[in-house]
SERO-4910 file (N, C-alpha, C, O; in steps of 0.05 Angstrom, whole numbers):
BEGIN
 pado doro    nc1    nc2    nc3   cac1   cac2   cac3    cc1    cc2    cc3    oc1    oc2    oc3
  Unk    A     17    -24      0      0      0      0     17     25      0     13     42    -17
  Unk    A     35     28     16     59     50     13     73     45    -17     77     63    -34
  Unk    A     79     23    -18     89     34    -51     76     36    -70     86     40    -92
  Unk    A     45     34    -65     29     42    -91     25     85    -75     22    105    -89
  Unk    A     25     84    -58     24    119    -57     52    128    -56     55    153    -56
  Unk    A     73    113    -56     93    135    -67     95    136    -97    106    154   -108
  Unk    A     80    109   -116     84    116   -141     67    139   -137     78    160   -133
  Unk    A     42    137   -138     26    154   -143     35    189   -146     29    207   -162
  Unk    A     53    190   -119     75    214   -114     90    216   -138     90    237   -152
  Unk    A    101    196   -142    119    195   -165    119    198   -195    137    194   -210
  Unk    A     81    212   -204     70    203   -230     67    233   -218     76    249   -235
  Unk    A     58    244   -194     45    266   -198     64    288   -203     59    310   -214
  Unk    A     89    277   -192    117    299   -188    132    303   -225    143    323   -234
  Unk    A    125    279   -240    133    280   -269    113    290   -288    114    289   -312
  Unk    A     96    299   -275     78    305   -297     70    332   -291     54    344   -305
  Unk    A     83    343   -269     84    372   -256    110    380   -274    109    402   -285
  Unk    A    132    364   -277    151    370   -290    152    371   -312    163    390   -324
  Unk    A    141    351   -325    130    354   -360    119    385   -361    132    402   -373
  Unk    A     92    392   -346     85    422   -352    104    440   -348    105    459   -364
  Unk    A    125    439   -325    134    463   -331    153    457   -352    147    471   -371
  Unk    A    172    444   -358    183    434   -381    173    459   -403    184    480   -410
  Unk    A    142    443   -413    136    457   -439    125    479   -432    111    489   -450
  Unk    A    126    495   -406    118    519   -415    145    533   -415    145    556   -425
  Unk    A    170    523   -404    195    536   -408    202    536   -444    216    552   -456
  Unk    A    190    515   -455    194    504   -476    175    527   -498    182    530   -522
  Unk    A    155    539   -488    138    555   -503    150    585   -490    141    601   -506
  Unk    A    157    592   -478    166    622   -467    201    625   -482    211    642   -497
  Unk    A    212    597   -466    235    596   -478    257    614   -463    281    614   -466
  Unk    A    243    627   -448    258    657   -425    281    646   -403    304    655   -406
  Unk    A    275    625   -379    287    620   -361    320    613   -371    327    599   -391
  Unk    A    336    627   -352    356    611   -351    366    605   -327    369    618   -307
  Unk    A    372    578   -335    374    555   -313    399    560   -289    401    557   -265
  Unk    A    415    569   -310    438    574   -295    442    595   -281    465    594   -273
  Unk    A    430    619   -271    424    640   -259    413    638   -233    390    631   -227
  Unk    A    432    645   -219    419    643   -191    407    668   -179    408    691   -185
  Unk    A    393    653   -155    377    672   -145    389    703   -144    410    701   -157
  Unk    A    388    721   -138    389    757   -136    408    756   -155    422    777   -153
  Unk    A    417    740   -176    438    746   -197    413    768   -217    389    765   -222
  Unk    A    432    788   -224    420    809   -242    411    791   -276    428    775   -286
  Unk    A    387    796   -287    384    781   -307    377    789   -327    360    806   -333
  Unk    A    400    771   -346    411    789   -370    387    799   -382    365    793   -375
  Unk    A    396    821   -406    377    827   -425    362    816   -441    340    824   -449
  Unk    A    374    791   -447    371    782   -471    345    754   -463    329    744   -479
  Unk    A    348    750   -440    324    734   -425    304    746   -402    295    732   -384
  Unk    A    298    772   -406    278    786   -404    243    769   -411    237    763   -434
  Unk    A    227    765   -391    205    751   -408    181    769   -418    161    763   -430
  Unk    A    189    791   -410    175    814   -418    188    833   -437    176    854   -443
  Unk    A    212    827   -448    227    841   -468    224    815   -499    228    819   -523
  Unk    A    213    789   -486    215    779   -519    187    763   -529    182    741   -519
  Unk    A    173    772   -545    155    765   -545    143    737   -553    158    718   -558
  Unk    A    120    735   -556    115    698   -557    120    697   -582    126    716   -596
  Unk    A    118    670   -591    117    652   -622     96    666   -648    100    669   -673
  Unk    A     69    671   -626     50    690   -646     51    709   -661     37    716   -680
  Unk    A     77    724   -647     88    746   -654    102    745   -675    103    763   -691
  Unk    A    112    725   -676    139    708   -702    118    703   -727    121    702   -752
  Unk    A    105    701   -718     79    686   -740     60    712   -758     52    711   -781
  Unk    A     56    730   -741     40    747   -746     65    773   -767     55    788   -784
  Unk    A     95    774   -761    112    781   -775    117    764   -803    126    775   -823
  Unk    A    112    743   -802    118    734   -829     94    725   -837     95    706   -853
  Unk    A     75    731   -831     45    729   -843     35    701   -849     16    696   -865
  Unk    A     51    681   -833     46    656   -841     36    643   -813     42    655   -792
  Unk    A     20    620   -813      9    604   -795     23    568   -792     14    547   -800
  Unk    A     43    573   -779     58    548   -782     30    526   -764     14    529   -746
  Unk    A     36    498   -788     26    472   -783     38    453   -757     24    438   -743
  Unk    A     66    456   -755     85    452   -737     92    475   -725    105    491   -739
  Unk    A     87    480   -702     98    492   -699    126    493   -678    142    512   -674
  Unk    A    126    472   -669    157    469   -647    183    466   -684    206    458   -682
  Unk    A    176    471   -703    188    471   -731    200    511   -727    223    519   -729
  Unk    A    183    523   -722    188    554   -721    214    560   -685    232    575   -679
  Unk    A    203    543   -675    212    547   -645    242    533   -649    261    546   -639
  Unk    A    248    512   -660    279    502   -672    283    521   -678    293    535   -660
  Unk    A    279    532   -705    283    556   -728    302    576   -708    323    586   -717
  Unk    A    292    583   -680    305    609   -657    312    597   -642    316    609   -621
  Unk    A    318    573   -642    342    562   -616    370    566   -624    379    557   -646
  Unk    A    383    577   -609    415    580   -618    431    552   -600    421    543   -580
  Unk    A    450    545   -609    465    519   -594    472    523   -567    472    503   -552
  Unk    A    479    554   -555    479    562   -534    464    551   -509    472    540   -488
  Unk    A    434    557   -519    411    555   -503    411    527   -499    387    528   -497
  Unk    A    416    507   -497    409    477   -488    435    451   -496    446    450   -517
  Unk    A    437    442   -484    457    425   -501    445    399   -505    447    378   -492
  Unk    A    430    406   -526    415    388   -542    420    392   -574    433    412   -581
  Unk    A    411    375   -595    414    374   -615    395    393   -629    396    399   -653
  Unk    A    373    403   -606    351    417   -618    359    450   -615    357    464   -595
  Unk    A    371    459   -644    374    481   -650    369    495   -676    347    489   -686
  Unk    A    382    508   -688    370    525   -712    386    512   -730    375    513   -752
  Unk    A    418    496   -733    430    495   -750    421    479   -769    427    485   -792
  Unk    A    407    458   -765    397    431   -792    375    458   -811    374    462   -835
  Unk    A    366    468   -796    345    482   -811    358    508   -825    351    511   -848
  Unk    A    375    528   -816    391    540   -828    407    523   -856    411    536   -877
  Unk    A    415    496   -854    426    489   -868    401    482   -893    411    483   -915
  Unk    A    381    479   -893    359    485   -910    359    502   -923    362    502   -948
  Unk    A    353    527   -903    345    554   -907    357    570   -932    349    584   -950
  Unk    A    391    555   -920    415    568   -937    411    564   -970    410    581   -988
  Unk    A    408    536   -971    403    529   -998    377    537  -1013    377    545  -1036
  Unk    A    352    533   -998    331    551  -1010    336    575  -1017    334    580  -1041
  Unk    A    342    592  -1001    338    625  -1010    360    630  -1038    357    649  -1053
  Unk    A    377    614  -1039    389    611  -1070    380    609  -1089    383    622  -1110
  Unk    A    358    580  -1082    343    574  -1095    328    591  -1108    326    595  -1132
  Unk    A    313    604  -1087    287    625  -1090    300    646  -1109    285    653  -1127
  Unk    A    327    658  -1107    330    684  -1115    338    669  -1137    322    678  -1154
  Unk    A    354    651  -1150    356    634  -1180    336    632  -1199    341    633  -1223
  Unk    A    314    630  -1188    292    626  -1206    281    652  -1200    275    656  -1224
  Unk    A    271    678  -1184    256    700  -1192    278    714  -1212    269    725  -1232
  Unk    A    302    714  -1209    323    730  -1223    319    712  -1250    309    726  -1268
  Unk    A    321    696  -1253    315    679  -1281    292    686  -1302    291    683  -1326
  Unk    A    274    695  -1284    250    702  -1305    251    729  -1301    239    743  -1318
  Unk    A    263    742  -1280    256    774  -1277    277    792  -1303    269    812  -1315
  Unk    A    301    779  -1307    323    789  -1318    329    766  -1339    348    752  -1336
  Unk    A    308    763  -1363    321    745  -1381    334    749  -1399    330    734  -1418
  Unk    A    357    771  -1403    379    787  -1424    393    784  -1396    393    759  -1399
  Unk    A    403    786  -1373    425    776  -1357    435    754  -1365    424    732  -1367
  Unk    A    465    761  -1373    480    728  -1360    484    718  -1344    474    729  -1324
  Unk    A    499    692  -1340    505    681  -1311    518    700  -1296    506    709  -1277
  Unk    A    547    710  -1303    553    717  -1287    544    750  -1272    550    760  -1250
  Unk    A    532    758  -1288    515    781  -1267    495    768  -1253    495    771  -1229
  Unk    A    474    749  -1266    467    738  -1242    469    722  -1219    452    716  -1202
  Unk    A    493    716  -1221    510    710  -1195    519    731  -1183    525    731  -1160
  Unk    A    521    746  -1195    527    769  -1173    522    785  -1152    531    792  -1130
  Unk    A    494    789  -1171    461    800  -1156    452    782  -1134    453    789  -1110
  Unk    A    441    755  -1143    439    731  -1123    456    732  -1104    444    735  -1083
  Unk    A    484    731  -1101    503    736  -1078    494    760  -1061    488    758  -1037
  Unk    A    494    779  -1072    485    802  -1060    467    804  -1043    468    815  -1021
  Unk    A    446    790  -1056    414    790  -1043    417    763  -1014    407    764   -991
  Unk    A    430    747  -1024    435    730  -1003    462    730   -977    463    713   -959
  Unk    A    480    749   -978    501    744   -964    490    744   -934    466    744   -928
  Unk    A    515    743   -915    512    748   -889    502    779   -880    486    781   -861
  Unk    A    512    801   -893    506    823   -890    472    825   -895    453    831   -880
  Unk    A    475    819   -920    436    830   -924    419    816   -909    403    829   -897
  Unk    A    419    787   -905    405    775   -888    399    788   -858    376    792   -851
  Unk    A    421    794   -841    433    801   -822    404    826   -815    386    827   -797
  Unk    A    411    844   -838    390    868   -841    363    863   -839    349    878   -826
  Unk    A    353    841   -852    338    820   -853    324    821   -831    300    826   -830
  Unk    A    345    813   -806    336    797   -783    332    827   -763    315    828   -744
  Unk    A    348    848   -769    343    873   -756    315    889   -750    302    897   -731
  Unk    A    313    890   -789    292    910   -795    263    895   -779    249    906   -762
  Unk    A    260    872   -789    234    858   -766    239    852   -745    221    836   -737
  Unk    A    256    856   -727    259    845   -710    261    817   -693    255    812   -669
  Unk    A    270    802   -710    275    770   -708    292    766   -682    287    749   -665
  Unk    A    310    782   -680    331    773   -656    320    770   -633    325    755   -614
  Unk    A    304    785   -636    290    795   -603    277    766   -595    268    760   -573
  Unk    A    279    750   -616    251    722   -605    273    698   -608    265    677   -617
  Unk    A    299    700   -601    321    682   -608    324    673   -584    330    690   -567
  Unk    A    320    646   -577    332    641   -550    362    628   -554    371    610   -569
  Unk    A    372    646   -531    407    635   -539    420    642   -504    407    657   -489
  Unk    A    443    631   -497    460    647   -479    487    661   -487    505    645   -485
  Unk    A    494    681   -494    507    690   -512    504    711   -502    484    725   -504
  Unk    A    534    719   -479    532    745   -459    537    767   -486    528    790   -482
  Unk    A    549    765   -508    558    781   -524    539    788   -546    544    807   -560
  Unk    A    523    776   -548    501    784   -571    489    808   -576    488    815   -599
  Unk    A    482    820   -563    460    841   -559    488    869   -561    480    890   -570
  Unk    A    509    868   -555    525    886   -561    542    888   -589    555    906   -599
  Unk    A    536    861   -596    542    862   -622    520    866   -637    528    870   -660
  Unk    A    490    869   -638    470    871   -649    474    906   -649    473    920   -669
  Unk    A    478    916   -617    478    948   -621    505    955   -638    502    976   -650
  Unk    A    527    946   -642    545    956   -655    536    951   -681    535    971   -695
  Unk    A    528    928   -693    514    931   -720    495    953   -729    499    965   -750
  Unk    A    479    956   -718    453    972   -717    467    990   -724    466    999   -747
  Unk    A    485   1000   -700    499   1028   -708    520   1035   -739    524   1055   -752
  Unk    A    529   1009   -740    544   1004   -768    528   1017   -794    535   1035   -809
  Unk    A    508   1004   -792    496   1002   -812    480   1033   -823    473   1039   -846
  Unk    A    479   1048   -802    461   1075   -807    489   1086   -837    482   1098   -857
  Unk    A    518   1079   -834    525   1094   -854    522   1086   -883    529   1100   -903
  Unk    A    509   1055   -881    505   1041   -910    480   1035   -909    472   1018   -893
  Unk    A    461   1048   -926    432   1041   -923    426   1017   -939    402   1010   -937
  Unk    A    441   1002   -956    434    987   -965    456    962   -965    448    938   -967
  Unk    A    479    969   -963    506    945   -967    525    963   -962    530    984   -974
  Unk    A    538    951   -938    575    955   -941    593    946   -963    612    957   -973
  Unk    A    583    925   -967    604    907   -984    620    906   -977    638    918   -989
  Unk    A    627    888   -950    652    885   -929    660    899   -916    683    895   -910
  Unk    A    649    919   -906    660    942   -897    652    953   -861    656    972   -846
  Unk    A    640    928   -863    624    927   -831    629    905   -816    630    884   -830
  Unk    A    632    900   -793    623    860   -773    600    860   -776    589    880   -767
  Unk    A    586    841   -786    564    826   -782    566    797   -765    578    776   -770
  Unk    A    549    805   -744    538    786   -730    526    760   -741    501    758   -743
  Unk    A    541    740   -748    525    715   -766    503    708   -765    487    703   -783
  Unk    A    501    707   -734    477    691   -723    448    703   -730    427    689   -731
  Unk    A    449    727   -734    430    737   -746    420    735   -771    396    734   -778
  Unk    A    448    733   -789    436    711   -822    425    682   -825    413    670   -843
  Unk    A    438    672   -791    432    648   -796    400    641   -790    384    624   -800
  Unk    A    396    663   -766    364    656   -766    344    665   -784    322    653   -780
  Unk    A    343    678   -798    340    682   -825    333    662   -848    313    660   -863
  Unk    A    357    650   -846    356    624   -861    344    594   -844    334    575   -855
  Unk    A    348    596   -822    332    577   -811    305    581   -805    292    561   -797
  Unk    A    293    605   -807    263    610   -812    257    602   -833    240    584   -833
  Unk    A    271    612   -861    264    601   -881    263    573   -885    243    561   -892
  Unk    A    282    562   -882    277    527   -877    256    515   -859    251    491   -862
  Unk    A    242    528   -840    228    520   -818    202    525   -837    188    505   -841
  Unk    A    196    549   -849    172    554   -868    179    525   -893    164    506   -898
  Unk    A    190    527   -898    194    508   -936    194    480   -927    183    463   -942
  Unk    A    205    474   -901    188    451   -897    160    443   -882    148    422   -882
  Unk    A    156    470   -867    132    469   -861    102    469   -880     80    458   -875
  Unk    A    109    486   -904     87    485   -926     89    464   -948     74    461   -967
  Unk    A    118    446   -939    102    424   -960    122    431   -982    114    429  -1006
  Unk    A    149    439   -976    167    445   -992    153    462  -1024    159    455  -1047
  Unk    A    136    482  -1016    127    500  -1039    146    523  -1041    151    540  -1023
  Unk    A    155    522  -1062    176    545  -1066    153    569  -1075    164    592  -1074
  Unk    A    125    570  -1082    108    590  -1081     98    599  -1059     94    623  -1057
  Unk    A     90    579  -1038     82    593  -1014    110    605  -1002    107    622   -984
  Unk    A    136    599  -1008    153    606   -993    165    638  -1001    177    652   -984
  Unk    A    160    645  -1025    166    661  -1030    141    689  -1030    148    713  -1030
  Unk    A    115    679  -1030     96    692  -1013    104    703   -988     97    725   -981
  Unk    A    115    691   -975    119    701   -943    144    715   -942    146    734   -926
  Unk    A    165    708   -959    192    723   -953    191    745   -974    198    766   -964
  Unk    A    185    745  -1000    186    771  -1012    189    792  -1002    211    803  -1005
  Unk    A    169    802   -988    168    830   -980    190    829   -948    209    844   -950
  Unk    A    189    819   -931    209    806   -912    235    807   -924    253    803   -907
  Unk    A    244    812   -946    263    813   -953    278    833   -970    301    834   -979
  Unk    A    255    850   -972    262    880   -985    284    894   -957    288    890   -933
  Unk    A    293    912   -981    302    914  -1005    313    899  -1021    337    899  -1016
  Unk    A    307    883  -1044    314    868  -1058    337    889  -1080    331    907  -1096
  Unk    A    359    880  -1076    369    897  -1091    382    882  -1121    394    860  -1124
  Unk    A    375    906  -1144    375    900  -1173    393    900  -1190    411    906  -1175
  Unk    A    400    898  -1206    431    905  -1216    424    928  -1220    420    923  -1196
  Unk    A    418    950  -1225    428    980  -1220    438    982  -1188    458    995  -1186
  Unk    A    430    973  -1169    436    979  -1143    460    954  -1142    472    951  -1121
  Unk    A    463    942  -1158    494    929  -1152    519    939  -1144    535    936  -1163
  Unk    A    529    948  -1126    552    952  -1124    583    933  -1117    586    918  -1098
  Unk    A    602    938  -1134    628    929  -1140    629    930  -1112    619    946  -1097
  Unk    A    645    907  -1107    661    894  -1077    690    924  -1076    709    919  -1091
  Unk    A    691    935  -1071    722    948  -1062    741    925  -1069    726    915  -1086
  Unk    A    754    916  -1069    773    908  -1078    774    909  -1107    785    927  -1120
  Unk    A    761    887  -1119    747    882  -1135    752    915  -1164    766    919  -1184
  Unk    A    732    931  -1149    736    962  -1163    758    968  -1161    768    981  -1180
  Unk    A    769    964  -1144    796    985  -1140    822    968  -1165    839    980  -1177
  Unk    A    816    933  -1167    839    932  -1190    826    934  -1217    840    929  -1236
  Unk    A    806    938  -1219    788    936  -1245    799    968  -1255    810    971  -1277
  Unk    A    796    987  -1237    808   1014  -1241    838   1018  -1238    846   1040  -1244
  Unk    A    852   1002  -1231    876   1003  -1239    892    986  -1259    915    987  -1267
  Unk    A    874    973  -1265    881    961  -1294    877    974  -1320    890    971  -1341
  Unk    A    856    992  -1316    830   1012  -1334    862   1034  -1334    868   1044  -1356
  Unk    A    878   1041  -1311    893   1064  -1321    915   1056  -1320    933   1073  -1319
  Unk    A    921   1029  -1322    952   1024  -1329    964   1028  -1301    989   1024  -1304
  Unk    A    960   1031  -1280    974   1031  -1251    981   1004  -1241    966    984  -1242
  Unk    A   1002   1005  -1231   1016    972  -1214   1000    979  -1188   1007    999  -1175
  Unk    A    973    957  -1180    967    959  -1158    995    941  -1127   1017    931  -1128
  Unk    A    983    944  -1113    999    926  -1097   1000    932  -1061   1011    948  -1047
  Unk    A    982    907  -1056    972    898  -1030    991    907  -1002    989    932  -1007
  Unk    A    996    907   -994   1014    913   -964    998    892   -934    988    901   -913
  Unk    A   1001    870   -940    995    862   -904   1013    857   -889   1032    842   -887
  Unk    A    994    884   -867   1010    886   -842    991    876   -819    996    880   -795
  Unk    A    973    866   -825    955    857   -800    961    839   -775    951    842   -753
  Unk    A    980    820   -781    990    808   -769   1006    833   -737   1008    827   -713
  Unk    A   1012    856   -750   1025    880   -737   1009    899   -718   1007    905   -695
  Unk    A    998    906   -750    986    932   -735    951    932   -744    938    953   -742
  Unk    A    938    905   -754    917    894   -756    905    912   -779    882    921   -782
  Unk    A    932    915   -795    926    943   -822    932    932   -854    947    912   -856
  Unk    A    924    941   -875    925    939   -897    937    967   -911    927    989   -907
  Unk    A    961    961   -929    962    989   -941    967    983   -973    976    962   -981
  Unk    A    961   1003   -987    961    997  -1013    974   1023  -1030    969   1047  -1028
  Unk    A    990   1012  -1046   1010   1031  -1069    995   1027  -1102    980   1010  -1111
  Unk    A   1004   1045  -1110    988   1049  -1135   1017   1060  -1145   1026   1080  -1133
  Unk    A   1033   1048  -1168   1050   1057  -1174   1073   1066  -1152   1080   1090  -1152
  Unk    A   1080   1053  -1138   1103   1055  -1117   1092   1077  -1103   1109   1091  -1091
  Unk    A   1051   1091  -1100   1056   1106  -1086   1033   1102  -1064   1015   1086  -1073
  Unk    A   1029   1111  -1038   1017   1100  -1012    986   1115  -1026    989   1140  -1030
  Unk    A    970   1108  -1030    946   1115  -1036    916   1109  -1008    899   1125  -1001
  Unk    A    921   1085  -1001    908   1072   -976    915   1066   -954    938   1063   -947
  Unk    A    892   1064   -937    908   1044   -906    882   1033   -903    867   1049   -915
  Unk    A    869   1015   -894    852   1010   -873    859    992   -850    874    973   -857
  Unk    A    854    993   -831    848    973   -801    826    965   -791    805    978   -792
  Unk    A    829    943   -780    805    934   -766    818    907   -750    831    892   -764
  Unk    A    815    901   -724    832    883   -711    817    867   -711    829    848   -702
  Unk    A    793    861   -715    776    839   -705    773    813   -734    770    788   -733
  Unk    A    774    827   -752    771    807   -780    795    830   -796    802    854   -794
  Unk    A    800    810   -809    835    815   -831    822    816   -858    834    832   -872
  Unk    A    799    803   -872    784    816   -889    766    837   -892    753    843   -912
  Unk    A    767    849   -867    749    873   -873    773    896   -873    770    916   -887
  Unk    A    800    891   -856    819    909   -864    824    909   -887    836    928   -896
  Unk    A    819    894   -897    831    894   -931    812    909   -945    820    927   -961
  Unk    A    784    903   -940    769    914   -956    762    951   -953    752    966   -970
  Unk    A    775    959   -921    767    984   -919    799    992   -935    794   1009   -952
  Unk    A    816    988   -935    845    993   -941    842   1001   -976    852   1020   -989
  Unk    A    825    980   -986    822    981  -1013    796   1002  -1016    795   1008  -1040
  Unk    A    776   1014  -1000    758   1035  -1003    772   1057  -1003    768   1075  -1020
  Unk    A    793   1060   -979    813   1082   -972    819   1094   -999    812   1115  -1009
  Unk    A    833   1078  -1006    848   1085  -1036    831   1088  -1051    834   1107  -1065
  Unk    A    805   1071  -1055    788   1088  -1081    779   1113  -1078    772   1127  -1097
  Unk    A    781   1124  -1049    772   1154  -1048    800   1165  -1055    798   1186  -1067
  Unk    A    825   1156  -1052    852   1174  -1054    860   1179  -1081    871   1199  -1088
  Unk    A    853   1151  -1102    863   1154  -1124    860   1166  -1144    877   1167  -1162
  Unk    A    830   1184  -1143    827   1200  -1167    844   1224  -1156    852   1240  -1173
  Unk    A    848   1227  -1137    864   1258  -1130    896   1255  -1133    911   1274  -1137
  Unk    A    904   1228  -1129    930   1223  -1144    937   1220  -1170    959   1225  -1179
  Unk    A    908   1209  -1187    913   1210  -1204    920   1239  -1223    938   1242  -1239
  Unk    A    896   1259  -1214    886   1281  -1216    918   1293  -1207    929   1298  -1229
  Unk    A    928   1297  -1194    953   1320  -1179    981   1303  -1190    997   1315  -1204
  Unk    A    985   1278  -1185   1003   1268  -1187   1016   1262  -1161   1037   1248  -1161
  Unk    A   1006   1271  -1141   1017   1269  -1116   1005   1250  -1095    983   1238  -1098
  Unk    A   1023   1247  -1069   1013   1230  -1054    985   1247  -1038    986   1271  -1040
  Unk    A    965   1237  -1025    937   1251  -1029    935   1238   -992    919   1250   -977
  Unk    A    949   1219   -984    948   1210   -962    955   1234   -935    974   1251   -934
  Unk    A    939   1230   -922    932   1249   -899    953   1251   -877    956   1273   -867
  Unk    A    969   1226   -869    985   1214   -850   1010   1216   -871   1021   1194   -871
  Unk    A   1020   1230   -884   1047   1240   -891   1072   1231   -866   1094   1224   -875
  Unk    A   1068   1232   -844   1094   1223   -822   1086   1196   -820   1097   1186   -801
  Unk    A   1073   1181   -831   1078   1150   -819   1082   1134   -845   1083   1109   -845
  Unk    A   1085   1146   -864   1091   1142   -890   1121   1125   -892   1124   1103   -902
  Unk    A   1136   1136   -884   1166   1124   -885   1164   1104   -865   1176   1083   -872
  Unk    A   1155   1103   -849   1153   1074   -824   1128   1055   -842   1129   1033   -831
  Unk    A   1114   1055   -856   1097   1046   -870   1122   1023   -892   1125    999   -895
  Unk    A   1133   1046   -901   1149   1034   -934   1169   1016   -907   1174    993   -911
  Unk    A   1175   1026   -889   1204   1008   -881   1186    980   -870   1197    959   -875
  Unk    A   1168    980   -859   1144    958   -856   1150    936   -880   1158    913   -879
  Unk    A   1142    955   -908   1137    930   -929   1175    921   -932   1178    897   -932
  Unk    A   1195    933   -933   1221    926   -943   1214    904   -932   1209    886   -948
  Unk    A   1212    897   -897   1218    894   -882   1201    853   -878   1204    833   -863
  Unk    A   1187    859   -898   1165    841   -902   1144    830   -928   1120    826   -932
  Unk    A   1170    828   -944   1158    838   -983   1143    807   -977   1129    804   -998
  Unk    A   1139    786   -962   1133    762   -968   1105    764   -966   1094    750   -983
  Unk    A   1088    778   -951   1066    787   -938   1057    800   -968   1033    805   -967
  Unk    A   1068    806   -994   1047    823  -1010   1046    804  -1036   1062    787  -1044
  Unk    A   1019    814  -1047   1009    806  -1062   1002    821  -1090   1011    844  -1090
  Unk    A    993    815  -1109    991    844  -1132    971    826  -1139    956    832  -1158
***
């Protein structure tokens, strides 16, 4: 008789736990690891992120599954479980290729391939997505533990007011923000039954600005040797990142650029090579060096003697 009422205890204590389970599982807010009077973070606020309906009512769709949308905003952080956003990002990724392959296909039929690869890249990279996940507000419904997120979301935010449409390398983007992006989209495309029409119903407008080949813009690098080929100039790279986490660039044996950036070594390159597209019409134009920093010029050249293995042309 005692061990039929401690099961009984024992059915009632797991099935108290199952509920709270799934309502942690539908809020998605608590974290576990937070102790009592510990200050609690921003980013698990249960009054700063709103429910699933909210996710739904933004992309104008009514998921069939819906613990399919709730994967879609799990980051690997939040649980150490297999249930996160990446299988579905890895979907997502390949759809929205998809999607932009075929509207560009019928939208632009005098394009060749390779402009429309170009455009498609464009429309899909980490940057535009990223924007993507800003302008609606997607982040806000991400469950993750990730003390650094939300300061990299405000440094983005702030990035971006100087490019209203594309850096083209010229900014950090926060990945995780493209990636949920693309794992929504995968969470939708298999939720409707793998319809590339309903899927593109819901993301179209979600994904403006769609940008066109008039709004294509050349990568900086990219422009900068296309234009020095166009005038007969010996371009030629300088990495010093390893140093001074800098890029510098000569145009005819002369200092035209710099950029820095210590956190990624491709975006120094790419601001290094912007640098100089603003410097070179005025060198070209005068004949002279056009560079601002005239005293670090000679510690610059003794840099490259010093390290010719580091350049590239």
């Amino acid at each position: 008789m005692e061990a039929s009422k401690e099961q009984e205890v024992s059915l009632s204590d797991h099935e108290v736990e199952e509920k709270e389970e799934a309502l942690i599982g539908e809020l998605g807010e608590l974290d576990i690891g937070r102790k009592e009077g510990d200050s609690e973070p921003e980013s698990t606020h249960v009054e700063s992120r709103p429910t699933l309906d909210d996710v739904e009512e933004i992309l104008g769709y009514k998921f069939n599954d819906r613990r399919l949308l709730e994967e879609a905003l799990t980051h690997h952080s939040f649980a150490d479980t297999p249930f996160c956003y990446q299988r579905l990002e890895y979907v997502g990724d390949a759809v929205v290729n998809l999607l932009f392959t075929k509207e560009q296909y019928f939208q632009y039929p005098d394009l060749r391939p390779g402009p429309l690869t170009r455009l498609r890249a464009a429309n899909v990279d980490t940057e535009k997505l990223a924007r993507v996940a800003i302008k609606h507000g997607l982040h806000r419904y991400l469950r993750h533990r990730m003390p650094i997120f939300e300061d990299q979301i405000q440094a983005f935010k702030r990035a971006i007011l100087d490019y209203p449409v594309h850096s083209n390398g010229l900014i950090d983007v926060p990945k995780t923000l493209a990636d949920i992006v693309e794992s929504t989209i995968g969470a939708v495309f298999i939720d409707c039954n793998f319809s590339l029409d309903t899927l593109w119903k819901v993301f179209q407008s979600l994904l403006e600005p769609i940008i066109s080949p008039s709004a294509l813009k050349v990568h900086p690098v990219t422009e900068l040797y296309e234009l020095c080929q166009k005038k007969g100039l010996k371009l030629r790279f300088v990495d010093l990142w390893s140093e001074s986490s800098s890029f510098i660039v000569f145009a005819n044996d002369q200092l035209v650029g710099r950029g820095m950036y210590k956190a990624k070594k491709d975006i120094a390159l790419n601001r290094a090579a912007k640098d100089a597209l603003e410097n070179i019409g005025r060198f070209l134009g005068e004949g002279e060096n056009t560079h601002e920093d005239d005293s670090g010029l000679n510690k610059l050249k003794d840099a490259l003697n010093h390290d010719d293995k580091n350049e590239f042309t």
